[in-house]
C-alpha positions in Angstrom: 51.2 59.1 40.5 54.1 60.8 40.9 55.2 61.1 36.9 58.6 62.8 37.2 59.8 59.9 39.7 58.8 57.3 37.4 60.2 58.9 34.7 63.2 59.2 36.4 63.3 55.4 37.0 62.3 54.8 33.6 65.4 56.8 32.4 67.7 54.2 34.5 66.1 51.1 32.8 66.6 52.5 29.5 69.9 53.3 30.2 70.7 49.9 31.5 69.6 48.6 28.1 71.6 50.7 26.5 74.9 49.3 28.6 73.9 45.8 27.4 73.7 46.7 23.8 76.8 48.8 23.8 78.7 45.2 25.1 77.1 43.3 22.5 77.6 45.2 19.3 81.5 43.5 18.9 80.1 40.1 19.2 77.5 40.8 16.3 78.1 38.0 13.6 76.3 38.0 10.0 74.4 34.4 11.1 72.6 36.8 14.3 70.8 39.1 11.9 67.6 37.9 11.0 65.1 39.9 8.3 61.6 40.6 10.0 60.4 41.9 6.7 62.5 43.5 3.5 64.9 45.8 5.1 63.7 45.5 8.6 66.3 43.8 10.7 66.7 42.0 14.2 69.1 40.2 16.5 69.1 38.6 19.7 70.5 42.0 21.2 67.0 43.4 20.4 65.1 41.0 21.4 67.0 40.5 25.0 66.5 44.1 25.6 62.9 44.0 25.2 62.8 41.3 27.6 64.7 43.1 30.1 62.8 46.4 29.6 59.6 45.0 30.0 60.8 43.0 33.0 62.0 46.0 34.5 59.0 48.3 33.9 56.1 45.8 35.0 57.9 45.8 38.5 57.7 49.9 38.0 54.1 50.2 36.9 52.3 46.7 37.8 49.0 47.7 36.5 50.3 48.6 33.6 50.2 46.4 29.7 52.8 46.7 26.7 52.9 47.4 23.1 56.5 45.9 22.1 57.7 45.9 18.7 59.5 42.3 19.3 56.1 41.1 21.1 57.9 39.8 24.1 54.8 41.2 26.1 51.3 42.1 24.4 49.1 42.5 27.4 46.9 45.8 26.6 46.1 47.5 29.8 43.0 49.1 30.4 44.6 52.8 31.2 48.3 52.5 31.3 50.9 51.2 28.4 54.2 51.2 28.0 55.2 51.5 24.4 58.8 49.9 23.9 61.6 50.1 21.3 64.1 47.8 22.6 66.6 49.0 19.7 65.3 51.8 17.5 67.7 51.9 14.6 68.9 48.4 14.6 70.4 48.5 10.9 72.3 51.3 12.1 73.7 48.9 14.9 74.2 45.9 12.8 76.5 48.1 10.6 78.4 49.6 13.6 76.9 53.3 12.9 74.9 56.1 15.5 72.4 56.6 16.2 70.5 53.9 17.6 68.6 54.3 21.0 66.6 53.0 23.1 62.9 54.3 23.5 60.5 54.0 26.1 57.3 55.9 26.3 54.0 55.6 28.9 50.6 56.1 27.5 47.7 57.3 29.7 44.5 56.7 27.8 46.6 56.0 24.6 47.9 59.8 25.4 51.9 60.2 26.2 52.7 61.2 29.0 56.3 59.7 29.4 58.9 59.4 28.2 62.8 58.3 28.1 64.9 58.2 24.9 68.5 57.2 25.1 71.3 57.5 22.5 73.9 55.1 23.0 76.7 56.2 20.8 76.7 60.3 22.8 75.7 58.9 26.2 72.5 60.9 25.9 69.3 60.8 27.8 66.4 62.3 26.5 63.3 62.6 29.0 60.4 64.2 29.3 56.8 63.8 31.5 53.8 65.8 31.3 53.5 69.1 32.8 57.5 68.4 33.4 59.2 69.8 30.0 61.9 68.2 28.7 65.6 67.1 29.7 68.3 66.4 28.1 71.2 64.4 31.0 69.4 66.5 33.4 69.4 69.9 31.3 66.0 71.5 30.4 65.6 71.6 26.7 63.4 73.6 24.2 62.8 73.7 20.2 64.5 75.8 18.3 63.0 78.9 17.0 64.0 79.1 13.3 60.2 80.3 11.7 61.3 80.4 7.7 62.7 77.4 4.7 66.1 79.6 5.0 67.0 78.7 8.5 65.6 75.5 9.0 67.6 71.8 9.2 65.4 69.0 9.1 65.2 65.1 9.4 63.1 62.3 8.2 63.3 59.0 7.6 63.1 57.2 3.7 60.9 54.7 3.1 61.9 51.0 3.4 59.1 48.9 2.7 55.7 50.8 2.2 56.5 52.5 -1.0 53.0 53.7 -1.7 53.9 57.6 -1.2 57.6 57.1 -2.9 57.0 59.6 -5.7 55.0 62.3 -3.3 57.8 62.0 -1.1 60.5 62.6 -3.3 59.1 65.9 -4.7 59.0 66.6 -1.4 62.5 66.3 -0.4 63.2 67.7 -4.0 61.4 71.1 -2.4 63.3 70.7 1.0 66.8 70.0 0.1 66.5 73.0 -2.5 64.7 75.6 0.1 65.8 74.8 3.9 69.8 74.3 5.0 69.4 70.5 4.9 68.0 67.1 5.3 69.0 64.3 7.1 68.1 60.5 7.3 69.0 59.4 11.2 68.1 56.1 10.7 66.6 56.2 14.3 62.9 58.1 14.6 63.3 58.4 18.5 66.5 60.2 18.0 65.2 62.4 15.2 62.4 63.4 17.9 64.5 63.9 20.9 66.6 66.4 18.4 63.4 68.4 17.3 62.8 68.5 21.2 66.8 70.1 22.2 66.5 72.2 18.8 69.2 70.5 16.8 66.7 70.0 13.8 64.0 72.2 13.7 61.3 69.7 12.0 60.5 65.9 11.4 58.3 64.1 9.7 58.0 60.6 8.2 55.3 57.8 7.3 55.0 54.4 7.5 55.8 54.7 11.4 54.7 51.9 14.5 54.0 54.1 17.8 57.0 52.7 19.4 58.8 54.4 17.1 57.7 58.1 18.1 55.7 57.0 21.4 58.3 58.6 23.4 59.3 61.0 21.1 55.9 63.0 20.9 56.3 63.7 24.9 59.3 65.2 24.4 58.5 67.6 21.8 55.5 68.7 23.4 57.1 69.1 26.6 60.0 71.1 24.9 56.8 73.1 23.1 56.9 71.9 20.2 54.0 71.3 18.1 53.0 67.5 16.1 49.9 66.1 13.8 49.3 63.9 11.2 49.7 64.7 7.7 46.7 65.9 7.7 46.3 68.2 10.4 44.8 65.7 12.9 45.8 64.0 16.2 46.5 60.3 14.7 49.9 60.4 15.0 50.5 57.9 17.5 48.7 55.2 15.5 48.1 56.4 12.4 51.7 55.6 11.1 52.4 59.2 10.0 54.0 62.5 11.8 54.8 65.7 11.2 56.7 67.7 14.4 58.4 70.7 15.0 59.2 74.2 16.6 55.9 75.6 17.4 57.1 79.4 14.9 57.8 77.0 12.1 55.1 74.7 12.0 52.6 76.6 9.9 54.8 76.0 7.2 56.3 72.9 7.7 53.0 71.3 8.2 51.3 72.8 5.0 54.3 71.7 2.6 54.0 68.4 4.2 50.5 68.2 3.8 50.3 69.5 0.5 52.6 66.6 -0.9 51.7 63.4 1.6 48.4 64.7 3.1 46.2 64.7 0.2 44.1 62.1 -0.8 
């Protein structure tokens, strides 16, 4: 399989999506946002997408099954998935704010090893396939290489429904905002990746996470060489709803403050 031009064709669907929701965000109306769970929103714009995306990528990759976060397809294939976001940020779209993006990433054995993230509000295409690094619009792309607190901007993304780790992760932003240059809360996971992966944030981590969220994402880092676990050091990031990622000279660090607060049991 030829990953770079799939990847390639992958990056066109995506940004196809991305036209359609850029048309649709002036018709948005109050009564076509509908509440999945507490905070989590949807609209038809989402949901369309998906359809189109996974219409689009079975005629790319036949053999291949989907894991959707709108469940418009929930085949599971046997070596190949495509892991879709339709609309990652979707409250930021409702209230007319960037980012918000559009996520697609290929699993191999449950391993990415593709993927496309597009931000619609810069125009931005994010790709990245394995043994391919990273692009950004056709420019390679690599982490930063900030390696202290001092020098560091980083991203996450706040809880808004499991609240189980609330006070953990407070102390923990409580160290970060008083020891690095900054936080910031995107609102969009795929987009907080991508920017590990071009080195506009140095590290990223958050919990309570679905693997369309980051499926994508985690190519890109690694392609870009940066380094990602779990909060506790391990390689269930995809699944396990929790992810810590950054430059490969910070991560020491980054991981063993992370770990120290959310890791522990």
């Amino acid at each position: 399989m030829n990953l770079q031009e799939l990847c390639e064709k992958t990056a066109e669907v995506a940004r196809e999506a991305g036209r359609f929701i850029r048309s649709e965000r002036r018709f948005i109306r109050s009564d076509d946002v509908q509440l999945k769970s507490k905070a989590s929103l949807v609209t038809y714009v989402d949901k369309q997408s998906e359809k189109f995306l996974v219409e689009q990528l079975q005629q790319l990759l036949p053999q291949a099954g989907f894991i959707t976060e709108e469940g418009t397809a929930t085949t599971c294939g046997q070596q190949w998935n495509w892991v879709i976001d339709p609309l990652d940020g979707t409250t930021n779209f409702v209230h007319d704010i960037f980012p918000h993006s559009v996520s697609i990433g290929l699993l191999c054995d449950n391993v990415p090893v593709l993927g496309a993230v597009y931000e619609i509000g810069h125009d931005e295409m994010f790709t990245a396939w394995q043994g391919g690094g990273a692009w950004l619009n056709g420019r390679r792309i690599s982490v930063s290489k900030a390696d202290r607190h001092e020098d560091v901007l980083l991203a996450t993304g706040f809880p808004y429904y499991n609240f189980e780790l609330l006070g953990q992760y407070l102390k923990l932003l409580e160290f970060f905002m008083i020891e690095t240059q900054g936080m910031r809360r995107m609102g969009s996971a795929a987009v907080d990746m991508a920017y590990v992966a071009c080195g506009r944030f140095d590290g990223f981590f958050e919990h309570a996470l679905h693997p369309w969220d980051i499926a994508a994402g985690i190519i890109l880092v690694q392609e870009a060489g940066g380094r990602i676990s779990d909060f506790k050091g391990g390689n269930n990031h995809l699944f396990g709803k929790e992810i810590v990622a950054s430059n490969a000279a910070y991560f020491p660090q980054f991981f063993q403050k992370v770990n120290e607060f959310l890791g522990q049991p």
